[in-house]
BADREN-228896 format. One record per residue: residue in one letter; x, y, z of N, C-alpha, C, O in turn. Coordinates in steps of 0.05 Angstrom, whole numbers, plus 5000, padded with zeros to 4 digits. Layout:
BEGIN
AXYZXYZXYZXYZ;...
% end
This chain:
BEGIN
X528444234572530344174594529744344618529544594615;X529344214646529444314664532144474676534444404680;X530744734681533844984695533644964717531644924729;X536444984727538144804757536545054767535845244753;X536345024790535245254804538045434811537645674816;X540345354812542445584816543145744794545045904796;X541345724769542145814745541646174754543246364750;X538846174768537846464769539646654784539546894786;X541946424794543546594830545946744821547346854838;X546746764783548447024776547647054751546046964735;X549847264754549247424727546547754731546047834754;X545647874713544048014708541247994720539748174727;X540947684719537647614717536747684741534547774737;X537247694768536247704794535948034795534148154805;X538948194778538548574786535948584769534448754777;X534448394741532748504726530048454741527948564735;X530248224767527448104776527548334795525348404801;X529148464806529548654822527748924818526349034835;X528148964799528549304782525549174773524049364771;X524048924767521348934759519549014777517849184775;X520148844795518748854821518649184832516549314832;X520849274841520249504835519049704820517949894831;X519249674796517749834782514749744782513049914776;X514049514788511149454786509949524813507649594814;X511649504836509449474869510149874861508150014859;X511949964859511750234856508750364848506850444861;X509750354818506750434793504450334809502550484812;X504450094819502250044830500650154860498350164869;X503650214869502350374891501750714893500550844910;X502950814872502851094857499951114851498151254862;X499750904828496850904820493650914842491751054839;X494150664866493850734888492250924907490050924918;X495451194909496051374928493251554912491351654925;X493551574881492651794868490551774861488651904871;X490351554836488051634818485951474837483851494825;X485551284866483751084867483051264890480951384891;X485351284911483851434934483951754929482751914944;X485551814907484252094908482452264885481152464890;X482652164867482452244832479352064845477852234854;X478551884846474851774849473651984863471652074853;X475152144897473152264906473252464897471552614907;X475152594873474652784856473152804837472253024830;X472452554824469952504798468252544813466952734806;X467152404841464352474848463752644859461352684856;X464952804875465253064887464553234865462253314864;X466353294845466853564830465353564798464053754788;X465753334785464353164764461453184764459753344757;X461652944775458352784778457452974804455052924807;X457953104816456353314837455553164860454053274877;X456352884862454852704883455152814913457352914920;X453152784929452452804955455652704967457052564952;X456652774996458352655011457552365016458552175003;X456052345030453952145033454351885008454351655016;X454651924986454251724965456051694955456051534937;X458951844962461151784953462451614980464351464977;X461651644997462651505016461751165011463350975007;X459051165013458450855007460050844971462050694973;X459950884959461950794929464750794940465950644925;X466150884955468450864965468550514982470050324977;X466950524999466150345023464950055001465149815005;X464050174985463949874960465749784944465649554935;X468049984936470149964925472949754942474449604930;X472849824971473349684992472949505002474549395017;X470649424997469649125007469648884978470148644981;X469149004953469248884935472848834925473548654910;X474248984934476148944934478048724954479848584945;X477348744977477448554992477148294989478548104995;X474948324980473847974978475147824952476047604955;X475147974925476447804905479747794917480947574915;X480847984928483147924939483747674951485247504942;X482247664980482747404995481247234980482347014980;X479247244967477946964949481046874920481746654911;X481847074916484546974893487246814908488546634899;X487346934929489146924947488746614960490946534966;X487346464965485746224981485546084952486545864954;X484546134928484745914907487345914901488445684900;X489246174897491546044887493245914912494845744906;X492945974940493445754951493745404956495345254965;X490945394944490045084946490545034922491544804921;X490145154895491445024874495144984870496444874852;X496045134896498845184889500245364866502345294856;X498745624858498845794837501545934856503846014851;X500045934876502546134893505846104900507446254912;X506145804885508845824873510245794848512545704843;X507745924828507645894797508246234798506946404808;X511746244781511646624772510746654757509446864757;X510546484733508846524706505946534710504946674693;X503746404733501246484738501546774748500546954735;X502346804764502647034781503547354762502447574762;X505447274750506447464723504147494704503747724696;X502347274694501147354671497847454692497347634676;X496547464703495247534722494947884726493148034721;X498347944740498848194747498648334713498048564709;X499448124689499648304660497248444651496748644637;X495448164668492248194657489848454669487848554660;X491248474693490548754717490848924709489249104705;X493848934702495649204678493949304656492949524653;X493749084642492149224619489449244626488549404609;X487349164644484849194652484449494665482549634657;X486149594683486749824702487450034683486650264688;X489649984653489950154633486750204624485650404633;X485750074612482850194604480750254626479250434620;X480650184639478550324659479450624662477850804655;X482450714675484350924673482951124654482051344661;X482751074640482751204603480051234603479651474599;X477151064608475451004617473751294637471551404633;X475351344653474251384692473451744681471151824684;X475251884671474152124667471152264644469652464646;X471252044623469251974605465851924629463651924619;X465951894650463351844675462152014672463252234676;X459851984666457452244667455252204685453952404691;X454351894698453351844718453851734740456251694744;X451851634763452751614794453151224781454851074790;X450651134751451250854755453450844743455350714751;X453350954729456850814711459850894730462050804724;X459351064753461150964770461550774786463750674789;X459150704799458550424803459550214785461350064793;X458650194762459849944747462750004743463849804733;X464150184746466150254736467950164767470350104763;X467250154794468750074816468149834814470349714816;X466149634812465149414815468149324796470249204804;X467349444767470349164757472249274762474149114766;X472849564764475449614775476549514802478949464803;X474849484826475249264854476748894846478648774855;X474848844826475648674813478248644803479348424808;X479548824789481948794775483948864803486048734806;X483249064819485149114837485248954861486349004882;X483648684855482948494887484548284874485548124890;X485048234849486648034833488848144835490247984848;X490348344829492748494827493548484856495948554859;X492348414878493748424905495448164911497848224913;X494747894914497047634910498547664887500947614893;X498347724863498847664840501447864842503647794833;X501148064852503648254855505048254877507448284872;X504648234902505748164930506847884930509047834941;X504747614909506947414915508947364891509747134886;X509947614877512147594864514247604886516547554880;X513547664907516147764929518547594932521047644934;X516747364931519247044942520746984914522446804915;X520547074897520446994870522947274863525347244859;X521847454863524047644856525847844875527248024866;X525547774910526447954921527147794942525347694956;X530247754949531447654976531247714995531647955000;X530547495017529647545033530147745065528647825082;X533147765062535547955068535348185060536448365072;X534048225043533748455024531848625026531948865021;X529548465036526748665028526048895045523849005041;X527648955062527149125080527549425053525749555042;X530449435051532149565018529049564997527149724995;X529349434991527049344971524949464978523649494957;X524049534995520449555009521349955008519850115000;X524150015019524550235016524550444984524050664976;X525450224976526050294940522950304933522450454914;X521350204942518450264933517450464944516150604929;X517550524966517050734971518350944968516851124976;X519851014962521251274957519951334919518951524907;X520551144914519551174882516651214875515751344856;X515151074896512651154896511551434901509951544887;X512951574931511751774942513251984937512452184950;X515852054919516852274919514652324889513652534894;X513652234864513852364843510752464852510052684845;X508752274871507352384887506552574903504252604910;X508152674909508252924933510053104915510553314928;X511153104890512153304876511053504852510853744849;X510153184831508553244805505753174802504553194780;X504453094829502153064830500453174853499153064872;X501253614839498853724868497153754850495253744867;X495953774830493953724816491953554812491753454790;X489853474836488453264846486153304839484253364854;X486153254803483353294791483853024775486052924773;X481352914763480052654754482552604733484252424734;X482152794717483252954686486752884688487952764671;X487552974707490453084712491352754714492552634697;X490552654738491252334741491252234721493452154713;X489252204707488852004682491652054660493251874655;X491752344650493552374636495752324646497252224629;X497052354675499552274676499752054678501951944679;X497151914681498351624681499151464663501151324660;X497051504648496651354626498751354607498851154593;X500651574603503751614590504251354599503551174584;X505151294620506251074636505150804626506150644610;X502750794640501250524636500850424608500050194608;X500950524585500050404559502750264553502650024550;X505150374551507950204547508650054565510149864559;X507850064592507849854615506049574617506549354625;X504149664607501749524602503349274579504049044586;X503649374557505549264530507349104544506548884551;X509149164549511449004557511448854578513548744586;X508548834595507648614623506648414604506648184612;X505848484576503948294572506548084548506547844546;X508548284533510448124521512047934547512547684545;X512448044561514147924580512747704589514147504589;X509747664599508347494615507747264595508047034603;X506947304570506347054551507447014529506346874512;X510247174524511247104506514046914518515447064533;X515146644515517046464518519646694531519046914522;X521646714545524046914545524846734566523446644584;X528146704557529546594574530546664606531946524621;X529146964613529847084636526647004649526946894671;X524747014644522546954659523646654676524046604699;X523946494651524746234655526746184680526245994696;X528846334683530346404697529046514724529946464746;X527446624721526546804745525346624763525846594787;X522846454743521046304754521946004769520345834778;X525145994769526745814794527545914821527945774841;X527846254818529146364846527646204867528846094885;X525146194866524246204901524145884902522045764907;X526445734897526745484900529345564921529545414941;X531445784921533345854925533145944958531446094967;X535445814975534545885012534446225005532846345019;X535946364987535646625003532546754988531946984994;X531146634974528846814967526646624979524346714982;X527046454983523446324990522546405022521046595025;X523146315037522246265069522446545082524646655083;X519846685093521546955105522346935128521546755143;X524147105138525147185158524347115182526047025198;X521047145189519547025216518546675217517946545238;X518646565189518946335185520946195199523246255192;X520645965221523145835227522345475227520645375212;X523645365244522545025235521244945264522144735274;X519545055274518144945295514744865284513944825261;X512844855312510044925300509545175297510845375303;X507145165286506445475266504945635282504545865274;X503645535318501945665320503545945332501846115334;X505746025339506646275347506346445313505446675311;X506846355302508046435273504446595262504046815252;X502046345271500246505267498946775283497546975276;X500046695307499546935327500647215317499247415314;X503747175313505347385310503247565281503047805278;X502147365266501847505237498047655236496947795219;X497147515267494747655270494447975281492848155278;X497547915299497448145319498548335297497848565297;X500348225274501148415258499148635239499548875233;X496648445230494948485210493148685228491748855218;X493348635255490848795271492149155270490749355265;X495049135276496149395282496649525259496249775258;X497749335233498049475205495049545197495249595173;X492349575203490049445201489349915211488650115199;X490349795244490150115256492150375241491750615240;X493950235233496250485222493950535198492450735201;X493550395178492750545151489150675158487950845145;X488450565176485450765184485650955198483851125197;X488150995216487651285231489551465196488451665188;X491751385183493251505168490551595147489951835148;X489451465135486451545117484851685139484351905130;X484051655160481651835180482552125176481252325171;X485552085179486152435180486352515165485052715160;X488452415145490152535121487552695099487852905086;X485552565100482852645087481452955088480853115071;X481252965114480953165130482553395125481953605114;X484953315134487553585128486853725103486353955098;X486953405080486853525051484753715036484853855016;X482553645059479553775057479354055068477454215067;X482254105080482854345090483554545080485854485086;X483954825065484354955039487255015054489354925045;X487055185081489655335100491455125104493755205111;X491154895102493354565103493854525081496154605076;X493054465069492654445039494754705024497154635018;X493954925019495955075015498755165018500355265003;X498855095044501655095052503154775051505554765057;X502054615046504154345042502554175009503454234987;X501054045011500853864985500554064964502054064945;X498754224965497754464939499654624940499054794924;X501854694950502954904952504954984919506454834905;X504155264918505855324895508655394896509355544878;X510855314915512255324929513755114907512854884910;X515055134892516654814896517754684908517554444907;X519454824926522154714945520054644969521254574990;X516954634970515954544995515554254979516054064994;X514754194953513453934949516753844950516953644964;X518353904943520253764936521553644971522953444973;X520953794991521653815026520253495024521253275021;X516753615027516153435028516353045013515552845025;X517453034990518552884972520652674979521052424978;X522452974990525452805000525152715031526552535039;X523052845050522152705068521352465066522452295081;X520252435056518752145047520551945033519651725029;X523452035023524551835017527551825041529251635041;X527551945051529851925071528551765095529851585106;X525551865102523451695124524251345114525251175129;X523351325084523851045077525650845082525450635094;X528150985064531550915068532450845097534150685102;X530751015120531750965151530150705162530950525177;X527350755147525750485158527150295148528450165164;X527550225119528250055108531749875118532549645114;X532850075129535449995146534049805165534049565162;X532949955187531749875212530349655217529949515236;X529549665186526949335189527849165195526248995203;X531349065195531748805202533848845231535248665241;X533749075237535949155269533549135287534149175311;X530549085281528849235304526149085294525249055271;X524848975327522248865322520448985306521449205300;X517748945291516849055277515149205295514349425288;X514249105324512149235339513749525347512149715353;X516549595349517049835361517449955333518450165338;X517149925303517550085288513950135281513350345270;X511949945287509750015286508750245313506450315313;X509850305325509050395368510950695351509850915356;X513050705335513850995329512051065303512651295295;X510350955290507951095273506151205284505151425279;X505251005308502751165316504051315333502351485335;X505951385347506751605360506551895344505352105350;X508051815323508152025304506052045293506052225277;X503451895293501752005275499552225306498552445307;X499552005325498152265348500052415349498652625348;X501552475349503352715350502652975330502453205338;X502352915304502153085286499353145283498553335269;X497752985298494852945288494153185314492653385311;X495253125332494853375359496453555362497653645382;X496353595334498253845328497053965305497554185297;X495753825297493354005285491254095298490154305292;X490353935320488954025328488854275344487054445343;X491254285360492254545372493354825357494155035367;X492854735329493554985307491055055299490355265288;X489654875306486754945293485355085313484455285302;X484755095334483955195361485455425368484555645373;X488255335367489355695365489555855348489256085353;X490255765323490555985299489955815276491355705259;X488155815278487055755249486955915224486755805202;X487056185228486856315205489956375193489856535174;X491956295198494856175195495856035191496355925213;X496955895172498055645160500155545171502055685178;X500055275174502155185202504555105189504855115164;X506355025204509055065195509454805179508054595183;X511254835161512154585149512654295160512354075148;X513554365189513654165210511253885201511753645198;X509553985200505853805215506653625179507253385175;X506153805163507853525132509553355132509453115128;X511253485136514153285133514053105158515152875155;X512953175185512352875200510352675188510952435186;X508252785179506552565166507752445156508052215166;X509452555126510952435105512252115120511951875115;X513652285142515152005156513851755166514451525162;X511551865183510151675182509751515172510251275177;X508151675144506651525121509051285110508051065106;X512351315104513751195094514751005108515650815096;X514851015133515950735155513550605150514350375149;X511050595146509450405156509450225112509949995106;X509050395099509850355066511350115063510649915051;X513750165078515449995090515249775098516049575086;X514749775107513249545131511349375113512149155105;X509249455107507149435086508549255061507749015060;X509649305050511849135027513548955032514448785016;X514348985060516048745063514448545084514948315078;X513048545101512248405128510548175122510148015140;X509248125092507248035093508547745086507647515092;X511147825071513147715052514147455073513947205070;X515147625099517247545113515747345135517047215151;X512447345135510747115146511046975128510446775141;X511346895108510946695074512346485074513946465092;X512146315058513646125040513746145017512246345015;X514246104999513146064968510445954961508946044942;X509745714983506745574974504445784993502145784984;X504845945014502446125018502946395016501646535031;X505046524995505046754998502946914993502447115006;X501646834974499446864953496046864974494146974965;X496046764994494246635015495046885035493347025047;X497346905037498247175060498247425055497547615068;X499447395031498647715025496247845015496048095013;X494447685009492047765008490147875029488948085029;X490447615050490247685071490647975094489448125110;X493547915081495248175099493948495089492948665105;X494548525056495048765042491748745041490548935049;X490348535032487848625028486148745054484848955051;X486248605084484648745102487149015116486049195129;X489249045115490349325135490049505119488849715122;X491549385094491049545061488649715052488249955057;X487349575038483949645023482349645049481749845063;X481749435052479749535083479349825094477649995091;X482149785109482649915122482050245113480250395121;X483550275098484250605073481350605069480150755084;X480150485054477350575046475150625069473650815075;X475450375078473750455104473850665122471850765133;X476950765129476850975135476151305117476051525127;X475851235095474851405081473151505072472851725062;X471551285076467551275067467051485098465451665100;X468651395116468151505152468551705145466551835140;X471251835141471952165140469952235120468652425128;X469152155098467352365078464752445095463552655093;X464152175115461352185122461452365147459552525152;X464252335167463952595183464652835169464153025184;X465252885154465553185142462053235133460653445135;X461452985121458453145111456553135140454353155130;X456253125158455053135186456653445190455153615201;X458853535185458953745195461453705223461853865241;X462253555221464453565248465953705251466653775228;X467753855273468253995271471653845266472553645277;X473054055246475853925246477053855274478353645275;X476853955288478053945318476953695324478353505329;X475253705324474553415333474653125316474252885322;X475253205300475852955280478752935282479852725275;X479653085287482552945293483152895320484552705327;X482353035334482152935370482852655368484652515377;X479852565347478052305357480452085340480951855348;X481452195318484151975301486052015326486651815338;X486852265332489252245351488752055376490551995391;X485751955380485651845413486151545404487151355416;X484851575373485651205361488451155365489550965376;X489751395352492751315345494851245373496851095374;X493551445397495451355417494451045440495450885455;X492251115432491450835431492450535429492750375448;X493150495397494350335391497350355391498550145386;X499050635396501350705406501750525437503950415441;X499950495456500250535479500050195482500750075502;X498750075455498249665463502049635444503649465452;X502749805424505749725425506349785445506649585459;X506749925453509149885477508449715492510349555494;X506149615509504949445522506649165510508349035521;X505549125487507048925472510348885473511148675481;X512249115464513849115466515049025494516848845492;X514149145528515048995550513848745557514848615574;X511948685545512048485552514348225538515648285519;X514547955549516247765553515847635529514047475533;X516647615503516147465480516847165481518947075472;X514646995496515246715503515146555476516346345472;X513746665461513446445430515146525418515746755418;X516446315403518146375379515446295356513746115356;X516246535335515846435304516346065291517945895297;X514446065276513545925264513945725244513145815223;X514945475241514345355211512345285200511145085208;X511145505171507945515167508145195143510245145131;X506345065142504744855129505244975108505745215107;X504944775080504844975057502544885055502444855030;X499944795067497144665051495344755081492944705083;
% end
């Protein structure tokens, strides 16, 4: 028997699609923050002894191979229409889960430069599938009213246990804390995804429902403003996560930065920084639906040249002194409005039939692109020898940069309205 599609709209079942989703874009972006962009350039760095130079291209391959199965998953489950199947999309993200559990368990066992190679090649793989497969749960388990809340709850959950219980940024340390996590998570993605349960069943009608399918920038005209708005979006979310990786790299490569905020043996500093990052969130996450997305993108890069030339002027004047708590806890903010943004925006261009096509799109080039590519860059100017000063100059001239086309953007006259996108 077919379930009415209002069946999913009370009761329990929508707080449980809620609380999944969360816990999965969370873990997933935890996993992410740590063991991919930071725990790899730890195996080859400190491990395997590899050149700067060769961890940069294995980073920069991890990134591009990631990309491509992304938008290549993203474009079939479009045209097959997977992208409004929860049960494809659920058993998919189950199959990533448990693939990403063993590689995890896997990654510190590396004793050479090839078996890291083979070890990103399928790991790109599992994490270029896991990008639609988990983003287009969005329409499916998270209202559309909502996701601003929602996009905040991920980030806060993501980046406080991050910036608290994880200054220990060795191969070793990641693995084990993860893996507590991921082996019972792993289990219960995979009972949940292919075993029959009357709440999947339930779940897998929401985005038939007006408040979860259509996002927000979706309206009933033609599509071509709708595609404009989502290029200009992908270009600027595209600049936020490459200048945020250009620098953040650098800082961390810094021992006198480094000590006084992420490494610090301080608790009440990881914990500053922690609750920064979730109060940053909670404010974006208000704001996402009071305020265009271009002036909440134009106050990142503000704040990120801001902090970025503010290292630089600590570095030039007192470098042999650790700078104030200040230059962290702005990042933090940064880093969590755009998180923000990142989780809900890709959603709120969608329907149910291309979410899967958009978020690939979206999360795979601002996302992976972006982050890695800027990171293969910072390893490769650090191994040339640059001078810190100048490597952040050169992020800070990007960041006000693209600060200076928001605002541009922002006065100017917004003659197009948004979009009704095609579902084919």
């Amino acid at each position: 028997m077919r379930m009415r599609p209002c069946a999913p709209d009370t009761g329990w079942v929508p707080w449980f699609g809620l609380s999944l989703f969360v816990a999965a874009a969370s873990a997933g972006y935890f996993y992410n923050l740590t063991f991919v962009q930071l725990g790899l350039v730890d195996l080859g760095a400190r491990v395997l002894e590899l050149s700067e130079g060769r961890i940069a291209r294995a980073m920069a391959l991890l990134a591009g191979v990631t990309l491509f199965v992304a938008v290549g998953t993203g474009l079939v489950m479009h045209r097959r229409r997977w992208s409004e199947s929860f049960e494809i999309k659920l058993r998919l993200l189950a199959v990533v889960v448990v693939l990403q559990t063993l590689l995890t368990a896997l990654a510190p066992l590396l004793s050479s430069e090839v078996g890291l190679i083979v070890w990103i090649v399928i790991a790109s793989v599992g994490l270029g599938l896991g990008v639609p497969s988990l983003f287009g749960l969005t329409c499916d388990l998270v209202p559309t009213r909502h996701r601003g809340t929602v996009a905040a709850a991920v980030t806060s959950v993501a980046f406080l246990p991050a910036a608290v219980f994880s200054s220990d940024w060795r191969i070793e340390q990641f693995a084990a804390q993860l893996l507590w996590l991921m082996v019972p998570s792993a289990v219960a993605l995979v009972i949940l995804a292919f075993v029959p349960w009357p709440v999947t069943a339930a779940l897998s009608g929401q985005h038939r429902l007006p408040r979860y399918g259509p996002g927000r920038f979706v309206t009933q005209d033609a599509r071509g403003g709708l595609r404009r708005a989502f290029t200009l979006s992908l270009v600027l979310m595209f600049g936020l996560y490459f200048v945020d990786s250009l620098g953040f790299l650098r800082v961390v490569d810094t021992p006198v930065y480094m000590g006084s905020a992420w490494h610090s043996t301080d608790s009440g500093t990881l914990w500053a920084i922690g609750i920064t990052h979730v109060i940053a969130a909670v404010l974006a996450g208000i704001l996402y639906r009071a305020l265009p997305q271009r002036v909440l993108l134009g106050w990142v890069f503000g704040l990120f040249a801001l902090v970025q030339l503010s290292y630089v002027l600590h570095a030039l004047t007192t470098p042999e002194l650790p700078p104030t708590l200040g230059l962290p806890l702005l990042y933090a903010v940064a880093v969590s409005i755009y998180t923000v943004l990142n989780f809900s925006l890709w959603a709120d261009f969608s329907t149910p039939a291309t979410i899967a096509r958009n978020t690939a799109i979206g999360v795979g080039v601002s996302g992976w692109l972006a982050t890695f590519l800027s990171t293969s860059l910072s390893i490769w100017w650090s191994a040339i020898e640059l001078p810190f000063a100048e490597h952040l100059r050169a992020v800070a001239a990007i960041s006000l940069l693209l600060f200076s086309l928001c605002v541009l953007l922002f006065l100017l006259p917004e003659r197009q309205r948004f979009h009704q996108e095609e579902s084919s």
